[in-house]
Every structure is written in structure tokens, then in C-alpha cells.
C-alpha positions in Angstrom: -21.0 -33.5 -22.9 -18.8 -36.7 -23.6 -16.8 -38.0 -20.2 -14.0 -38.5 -20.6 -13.3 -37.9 -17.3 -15.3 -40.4 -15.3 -12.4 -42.1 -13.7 -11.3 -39.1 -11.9 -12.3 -38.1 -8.7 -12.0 -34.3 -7.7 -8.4 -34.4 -6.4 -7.3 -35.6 -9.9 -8.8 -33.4 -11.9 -6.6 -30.5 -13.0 -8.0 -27.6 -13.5 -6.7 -24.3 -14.8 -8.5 -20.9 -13.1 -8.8 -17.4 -15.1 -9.6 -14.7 -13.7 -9.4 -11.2 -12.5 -11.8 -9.6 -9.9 -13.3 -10.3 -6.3 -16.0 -12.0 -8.3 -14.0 -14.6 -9.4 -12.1 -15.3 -6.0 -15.0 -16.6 -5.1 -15.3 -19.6 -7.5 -11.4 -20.3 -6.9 -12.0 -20.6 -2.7 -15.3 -22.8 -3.6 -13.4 -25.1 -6.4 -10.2 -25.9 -3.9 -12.9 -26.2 -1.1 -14.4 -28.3 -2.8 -11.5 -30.6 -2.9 -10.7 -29.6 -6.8 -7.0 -29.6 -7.7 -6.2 -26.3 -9.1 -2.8 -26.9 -10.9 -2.5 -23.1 -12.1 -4.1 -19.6 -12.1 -3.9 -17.3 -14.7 -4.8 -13.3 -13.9 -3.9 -9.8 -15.5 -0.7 -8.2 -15.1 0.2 -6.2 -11.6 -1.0 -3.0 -12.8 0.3 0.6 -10.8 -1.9 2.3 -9.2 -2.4 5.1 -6.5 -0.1 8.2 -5.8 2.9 6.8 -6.3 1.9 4.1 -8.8 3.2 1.2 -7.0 2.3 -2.2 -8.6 -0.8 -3.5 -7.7 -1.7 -7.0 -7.6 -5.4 -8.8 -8.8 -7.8 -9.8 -5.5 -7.2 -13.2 -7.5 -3.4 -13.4 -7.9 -3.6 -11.8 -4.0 -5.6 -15.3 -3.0 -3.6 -17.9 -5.2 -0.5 -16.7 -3.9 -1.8 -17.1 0.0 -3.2 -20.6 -1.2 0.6 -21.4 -2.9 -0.8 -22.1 -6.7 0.8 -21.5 -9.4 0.0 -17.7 -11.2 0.8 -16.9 -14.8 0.5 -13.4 -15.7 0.6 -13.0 -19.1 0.5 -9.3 -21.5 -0.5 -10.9 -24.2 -2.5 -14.8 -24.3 -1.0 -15.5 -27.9 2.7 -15.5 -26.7 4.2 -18.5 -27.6 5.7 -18.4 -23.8 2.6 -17.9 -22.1 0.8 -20.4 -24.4 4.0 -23.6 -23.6 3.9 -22.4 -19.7 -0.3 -23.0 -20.2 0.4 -26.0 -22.0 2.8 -27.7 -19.3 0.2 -27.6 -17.1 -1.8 -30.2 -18.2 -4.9 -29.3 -17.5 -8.2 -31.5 -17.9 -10.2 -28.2 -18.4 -9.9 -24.2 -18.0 -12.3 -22.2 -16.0 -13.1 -18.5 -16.9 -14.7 -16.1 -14.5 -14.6 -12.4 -15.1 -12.0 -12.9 -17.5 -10.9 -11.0 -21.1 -11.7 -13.0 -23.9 -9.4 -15.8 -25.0 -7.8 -16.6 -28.2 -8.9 -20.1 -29.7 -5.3 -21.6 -29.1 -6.2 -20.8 -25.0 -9.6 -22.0 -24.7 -9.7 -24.9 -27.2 -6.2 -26.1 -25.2 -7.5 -28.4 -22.7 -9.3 -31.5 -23.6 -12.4 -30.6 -22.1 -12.2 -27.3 -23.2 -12.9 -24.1 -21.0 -16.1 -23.7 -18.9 -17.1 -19.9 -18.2 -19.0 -18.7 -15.6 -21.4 -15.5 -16.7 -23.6 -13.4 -14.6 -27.0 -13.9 -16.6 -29.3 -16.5 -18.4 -28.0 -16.9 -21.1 -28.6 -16.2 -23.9 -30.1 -13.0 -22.4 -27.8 -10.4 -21.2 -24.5 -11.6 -23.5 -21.8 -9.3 -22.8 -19.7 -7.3 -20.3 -22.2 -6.1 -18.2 -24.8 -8.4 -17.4 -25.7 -7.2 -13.8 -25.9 -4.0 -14.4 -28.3 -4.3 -18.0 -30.4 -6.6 -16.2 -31.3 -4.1 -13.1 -31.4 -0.7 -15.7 -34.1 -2.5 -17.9 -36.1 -3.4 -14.8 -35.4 -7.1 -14.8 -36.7 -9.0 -11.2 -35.0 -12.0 -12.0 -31.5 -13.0 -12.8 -29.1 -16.2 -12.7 -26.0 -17.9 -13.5 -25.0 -19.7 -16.3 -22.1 -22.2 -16.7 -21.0 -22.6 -20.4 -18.7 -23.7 -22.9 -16.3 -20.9 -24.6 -16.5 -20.9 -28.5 -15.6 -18.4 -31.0 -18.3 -16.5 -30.6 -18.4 -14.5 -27.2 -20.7 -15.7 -24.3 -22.9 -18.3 -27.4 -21.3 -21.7 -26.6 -23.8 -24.5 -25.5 -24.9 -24.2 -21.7 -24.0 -26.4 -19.1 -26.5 -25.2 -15.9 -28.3 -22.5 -14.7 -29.3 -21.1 -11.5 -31.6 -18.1 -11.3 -32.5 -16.1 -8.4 -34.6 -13.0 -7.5 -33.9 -9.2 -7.9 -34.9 -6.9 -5.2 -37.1 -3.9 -5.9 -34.5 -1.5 -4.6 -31.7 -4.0 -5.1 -28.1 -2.2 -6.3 -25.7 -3.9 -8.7 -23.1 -4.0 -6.2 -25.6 -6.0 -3.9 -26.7 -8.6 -6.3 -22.9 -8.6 -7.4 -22.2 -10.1 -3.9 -24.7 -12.8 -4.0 -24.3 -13.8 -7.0 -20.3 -14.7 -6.7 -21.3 -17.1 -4.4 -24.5 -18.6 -6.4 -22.0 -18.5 -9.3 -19.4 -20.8 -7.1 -21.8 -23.1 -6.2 -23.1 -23.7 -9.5 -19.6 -24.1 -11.0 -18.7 -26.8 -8.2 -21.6 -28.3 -9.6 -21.3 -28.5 -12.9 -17.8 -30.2 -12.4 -19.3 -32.7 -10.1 -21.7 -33.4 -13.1 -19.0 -33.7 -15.6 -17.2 -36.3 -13.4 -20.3 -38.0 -12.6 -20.7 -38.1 -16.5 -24.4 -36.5 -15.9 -23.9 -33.0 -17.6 -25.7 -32.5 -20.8 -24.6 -29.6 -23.4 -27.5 -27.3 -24.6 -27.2 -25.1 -27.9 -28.5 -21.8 -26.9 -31.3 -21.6 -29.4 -33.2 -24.2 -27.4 -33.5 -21.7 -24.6 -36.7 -19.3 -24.5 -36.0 -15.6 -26.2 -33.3 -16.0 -28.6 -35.4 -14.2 -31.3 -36.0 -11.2 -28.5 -32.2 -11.0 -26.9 -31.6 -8.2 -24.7 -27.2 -7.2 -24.8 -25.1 -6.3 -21.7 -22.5 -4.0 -23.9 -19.5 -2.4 -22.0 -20.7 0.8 -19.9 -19.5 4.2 -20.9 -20.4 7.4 -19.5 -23.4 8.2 -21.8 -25.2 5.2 -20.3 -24.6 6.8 -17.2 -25.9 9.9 -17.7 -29.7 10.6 -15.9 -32.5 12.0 -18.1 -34.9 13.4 -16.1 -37.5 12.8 -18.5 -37.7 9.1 -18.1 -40.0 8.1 -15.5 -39.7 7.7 -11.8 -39.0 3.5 -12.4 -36.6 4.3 -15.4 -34.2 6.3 -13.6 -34.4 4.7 -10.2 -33.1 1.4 -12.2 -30.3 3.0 -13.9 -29.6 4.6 -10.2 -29.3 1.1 -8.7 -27.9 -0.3 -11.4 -24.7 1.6 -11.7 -24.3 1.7 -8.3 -21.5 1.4 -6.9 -19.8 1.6 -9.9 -19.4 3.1 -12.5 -22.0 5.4 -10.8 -25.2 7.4 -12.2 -24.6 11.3 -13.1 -26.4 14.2 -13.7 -25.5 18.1 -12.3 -26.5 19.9 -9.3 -25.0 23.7 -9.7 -22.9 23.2 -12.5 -20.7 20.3 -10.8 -20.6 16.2 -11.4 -23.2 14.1 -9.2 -22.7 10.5 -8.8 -25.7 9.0 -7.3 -26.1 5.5 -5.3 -29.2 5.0 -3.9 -32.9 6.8 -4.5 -36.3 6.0 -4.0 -39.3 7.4 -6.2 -42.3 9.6 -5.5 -45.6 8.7 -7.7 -47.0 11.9 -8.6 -48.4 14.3 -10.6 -46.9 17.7 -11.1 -46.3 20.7 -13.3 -42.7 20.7 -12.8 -40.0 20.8 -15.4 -38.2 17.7 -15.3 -34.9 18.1 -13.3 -36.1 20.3 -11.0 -34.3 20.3 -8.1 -35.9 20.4 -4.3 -35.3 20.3 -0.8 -35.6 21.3 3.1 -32.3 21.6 3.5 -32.3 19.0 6.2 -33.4 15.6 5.0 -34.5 15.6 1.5 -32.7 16.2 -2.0 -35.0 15.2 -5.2 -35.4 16.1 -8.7 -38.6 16.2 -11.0 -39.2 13.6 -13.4 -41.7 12.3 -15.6 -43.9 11.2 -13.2 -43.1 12.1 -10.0 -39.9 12.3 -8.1 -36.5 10.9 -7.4 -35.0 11.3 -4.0 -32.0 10.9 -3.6 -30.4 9.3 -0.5 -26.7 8.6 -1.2 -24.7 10.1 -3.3 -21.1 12.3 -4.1 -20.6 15.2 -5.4 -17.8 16.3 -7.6 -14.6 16.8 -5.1 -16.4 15.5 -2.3 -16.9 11.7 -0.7 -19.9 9.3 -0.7 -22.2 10.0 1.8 -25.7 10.0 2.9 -28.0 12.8 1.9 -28.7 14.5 5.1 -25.0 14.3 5.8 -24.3 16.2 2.3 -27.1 18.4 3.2 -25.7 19.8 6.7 -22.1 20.9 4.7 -23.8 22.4 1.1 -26.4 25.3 0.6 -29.1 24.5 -2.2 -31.9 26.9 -2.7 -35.0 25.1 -3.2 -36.7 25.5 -6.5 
């Protein structure tokens, strides 16, 4: 990458932050801990929500207002408002975590350009839903990449990379909260290395696997669904990685069963898969392909999240 920015120091720098979720707070509160100047914030609109539909605000808007920066809130990022308020701004270079995708006239604004932060190694796992692709398939590791937007999403040339382990019976949600704060680091990084003048731009094909690229598409319901003739590994990674959301389902008695958390039992049986068993006390699992799932936190249809000896004390199941 070209510095251009070498004379600047962190305080000088002027940085605009997009983003959405808890996920991204955590690269704002690491950038202005990091002694970055963050000159504005841009987040979704205050959405209602709840019973009476009162407006609810982003976790990121929530922290920039506490912090006193600047929040634009835009409907739509091609309206010529939106793109002069952006523009006054000033910024050096735009940062993107968990973020929709930007027009050209937003990310190609800033001098620098934008920098996103995505939860894979790219270019594996391109799309919506990295964390949770990576755990379904059965991936053990994972990472963070820092990245340069271009037209096409999550292809522009890679800044760094940071990759970490995934735990056997690691959740999404669990390796969600580690990595927002391997993600921050990295991203305090790879400014430091722009103003040091040290970071290098990769083109994606250099990287191992572009010929065998596995996606991270959007999640909808089908992918959620359990099919108990997968095997015992198969289903306990689609288990953990849609949990906590959007969730794993399948039916127990004709009603909707989100499941959180299961372990497998390696065996051999006759049984047909989704057969259901239990003591009644302690354990809940279903037949699959080779062996069984147990399952040990889930909610059923109506009903809150709890553990499965707490489920089984209030509901009557006949074993199979």
C-alpha cells in the first residue's frame, strides 16, 4: 500500500467507523484506545422494536454517543445528503466492521480508501456468515482478515491476518466473542502499519485455496434445519454453529426445537434416525447416522432456553 500518510501520527489520522453490531463496538473502543481520532460513525437507522415498538438504537450508535462522536444514520448510502455530510468529514480512510455493503461513491471516498474487517481467512469463507460456515463444515481453525473494499464483495487485496484455534465443542456465539477482540487488535494493527508505511497489499489469488473456496452465504431456515441422517460430527457442527443464533431445529412432538449445545455418542445401532430417547431425568437424544446426539440446551416452541434436565422435570416424553 502507498503512504501517504507517513507524517501523521495516530491522533491526526481521521478516520470514519461503519458499523452495526456488538462485534463492531469492539474495534471502535480498541481504535480510540488506541489513541485513533475517530472524526464520525456511521450505523443503521434506530429501528422499533419490542411490544410497543419504541425505537431502538445500534450497540454502536449506543457507544459513539457515550464517547461524544459524531453518528450519521443514513436509509439509504447513495443520498446525495448522506454522501456531502460523509464527505465533510474529511476522512483519511473509512473502516467497515459488520457493515451492509457500500456503494462505490462511499468506499472509494476517502483517499485511502476503506479497510474492512471480516471474520475469516480470506478468501475462504467470503460472505455473511463466516463464523458460523466455518464451525458447520467442521473447520478447527479460523482468523481475521483486514482488507481493502472493492467492487466485488469481501475480494479486495488483504492487508493482515490473524488466525486462531476452534474448539471441538466451540459455539458460534463463543468464537464470536473472541474473535471481536482478535479482530480489534488486528485492525489497530494494520493502521499502525499504514502509518509506519510497512503494510503491503496482497491480491487474494496469492493466498492458498482460491481454486477450492468454501462461501459463508446469508443463513435461512433450511440451513437450519437437522437431518438426522448426517452423522453424529455433521449435526453436532451445525448444532454449535448456529448457536445462539439463528438456532438449529428439528421437532420433538409436532412443536419447533431450537437446539444450543449437544454432545455425540459413537455407536452402532439399528435405530431409525431421529429417534427420540430418554430417562426422563437427565438425558434427551436422537438417533443418527452413527450414533447419538444429546442434547443439553435447548428451547422448545413457546418455552425459554434452558438446560436439558431443567426442560425434562416440566415436559413428559415417552421414551422410544
Amino acid at each position: 500500500m502507498t503512504n501517504t500518510l507517513s507524517p501523521l501520527t495516530r491522533k491526526d489520522l481521521r478516520i470514519v467507523f461503519m458499523g452495526t453490531p456488538e462485534f463492531a463496538v469492539a474495534s471502535l473502543d480498541a481504535l480510540l484506545n488506541a489513541g485513533f481520532s475517530v472524526v464520525g460513525v456511521v450505523t443503521a437507522p434506530d429501528k422499533p422494536a419490542g411490544r410497543g415498538m419504541k425505537p431502538t438504537t445500534s450497540a454502536v450508535k449506543k457507544y459513539a454517543l457515550e464517547k461524544g462522536l459524531t453518528v450519521l444514520q443514513p436509509e439509504k448510502l447513495r443520498d446525495p445528503a448522506f454522501l456531502a455530510a460523509l464527505s465533510a468529514l474529511q476522512a483519511h480512510v473509512q473502516i467497515v466492521v459488520a457493515f451492509r455493503m457500500l456503494p462505490e461513491a462511499v468506499w472509494n471516498m476517502p483517499p485511502v480508501g476503506t479497510i474492512n474487517v471480516h471474520g475469516s481467512l480470506l478468501p475462504q469463507y467470503r460472505g455473511a456468515a463466516p463464523i458460523n460456515w466455518a464451525i458447520i463444515n467442521g473447520e478447527t481453525t479460523t482468523g481475521v482478515t483486514t482488507f481493502k473494499l472493492q467492487h466485488v464483495i469481501d475480494t479486495g487485496n488483504i492487508l493482515l491476518q490473524k488466525s486462531f484455534p476452534i474448539g471441538e465443542d466451540e459455539t458460534a456465539g463463543e468464537v464470536h466473542d473472541r474473535m471481536k477482540i482478535i479482530g480489534a487488535s488486528l485492525l489497530v494493527e494494520t493502521l499502525q502499519s499504514l502509518l509506519d508505511g510497512s503494510l503491503e497489499e496482497k491480491d487474494q489469488s496469492a493466498f492458498p485455496g482460491p481454486d477450492q473456496l468454501k462461501h459463508a452465504p446469508k443463513l435461512f431456515t433450511e440451513d437450519c434445519r437437522i437431518n438426522w441422517t448426517e452423522t453424529a460430527a455433521q449435526i453436532h457442527n451445525r448444532i454449535r454453529g448456529l448457536s445462539p443464533f439463528p438456532g438449529a431445529l428439528t421437532m420433538l412432538d409436532g412443536k419447533i426445537l431450537k437446539l444450543f449445545k449437544s454432545s455425540k455418542e459413537l455407536v452402532d445401532h439399528q435405530h431409525i434416525p431421529g429417534a427420540v430417547f430418554t430417562d426422563g431425568k437427565t438425558f434427551l437424544k436422537f438417533a443418527c447416522k452413527d450414533g447419538f446426539i444429546h442434547l443439553l440446551d435447548l428451547q422448545l416452541e413457546g418455552k425459554k432456553r434452558m438446560p436439558v434436565a431443567e426442560f425434562l422435570r416440566g415436559y413428559r416424553l415417552q421414551a422410544s
